[in-house]
N, C-alpha and C positions, 0 to 999 in steps of 0.2 A: 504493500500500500504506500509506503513512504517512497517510494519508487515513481511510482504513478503520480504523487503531489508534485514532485520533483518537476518531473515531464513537466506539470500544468503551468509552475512557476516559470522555467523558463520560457516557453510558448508566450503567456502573458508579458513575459520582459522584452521577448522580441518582437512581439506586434507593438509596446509601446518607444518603440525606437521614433527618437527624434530626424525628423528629416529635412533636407533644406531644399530649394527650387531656385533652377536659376532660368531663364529662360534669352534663348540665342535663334535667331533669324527666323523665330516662328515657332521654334520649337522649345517644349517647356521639357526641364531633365530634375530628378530627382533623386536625392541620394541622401545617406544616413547623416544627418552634420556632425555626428562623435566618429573622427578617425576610427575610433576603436569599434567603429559597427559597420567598417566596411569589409566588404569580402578579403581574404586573407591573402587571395591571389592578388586582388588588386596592389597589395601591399609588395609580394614578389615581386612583380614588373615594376616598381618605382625599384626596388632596389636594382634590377637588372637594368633599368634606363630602358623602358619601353614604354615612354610618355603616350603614346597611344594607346595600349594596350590598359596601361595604370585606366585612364577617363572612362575608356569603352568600360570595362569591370566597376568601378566607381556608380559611372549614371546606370549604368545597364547595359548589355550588348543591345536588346531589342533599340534603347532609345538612342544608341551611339548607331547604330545600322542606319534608323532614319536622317543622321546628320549626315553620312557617310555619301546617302543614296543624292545629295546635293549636290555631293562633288565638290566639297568643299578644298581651299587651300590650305598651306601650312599656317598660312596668319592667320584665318578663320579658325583654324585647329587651336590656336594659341590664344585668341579670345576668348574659347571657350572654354580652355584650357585656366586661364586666369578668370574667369569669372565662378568657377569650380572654385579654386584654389580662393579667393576672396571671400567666397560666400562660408567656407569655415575656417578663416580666419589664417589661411595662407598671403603671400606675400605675392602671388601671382609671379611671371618669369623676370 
């Protein structure tokens, strides 16, 4: 039984993850504002230096797919790159 409480508690602590919004050329992106509630991968790829890869994991593949399907450039990738990185309290590039 203590087992099963367990489960519940975490479940309840992860649906109440805070989250931020930042929204770029139409499209709105969502993600956990505590570093510490984003995906683990995402965390890999900043260490590896795979700035694309870090954001796509962060906002979400689905909603990083839709940026993608615009065709965007490297500056575009880098606004929105820094308006991630601003919206929790990063320093942008």
């Amino acid at each position: 039984m203590a087992e099963s409480k367990t489960i519940e508690i975490i479940k309840e602590e992860a649906q109440a993850i805070e989250t931020k919004t930042v929204e770029y050329d139409g499209l709105t992106f969502e993600f956990p504002a505590d570093v510490n509630d984003w995906p683990a991968t995402a965390i890999m790829k900043l260490e590896d230096e795979k700035p694309m890869s870090f954001i796509r994991d962060v906002v979400s593949p689905e909603s990083f797919n839709q940026f993608l399907a615009k065709k965007p450039t490297m500056r575009q990738f880098g606004a929105l790159a820094d308006l991630v990185g601003n919206a929790v309290g990063g320093s942008g590039n």
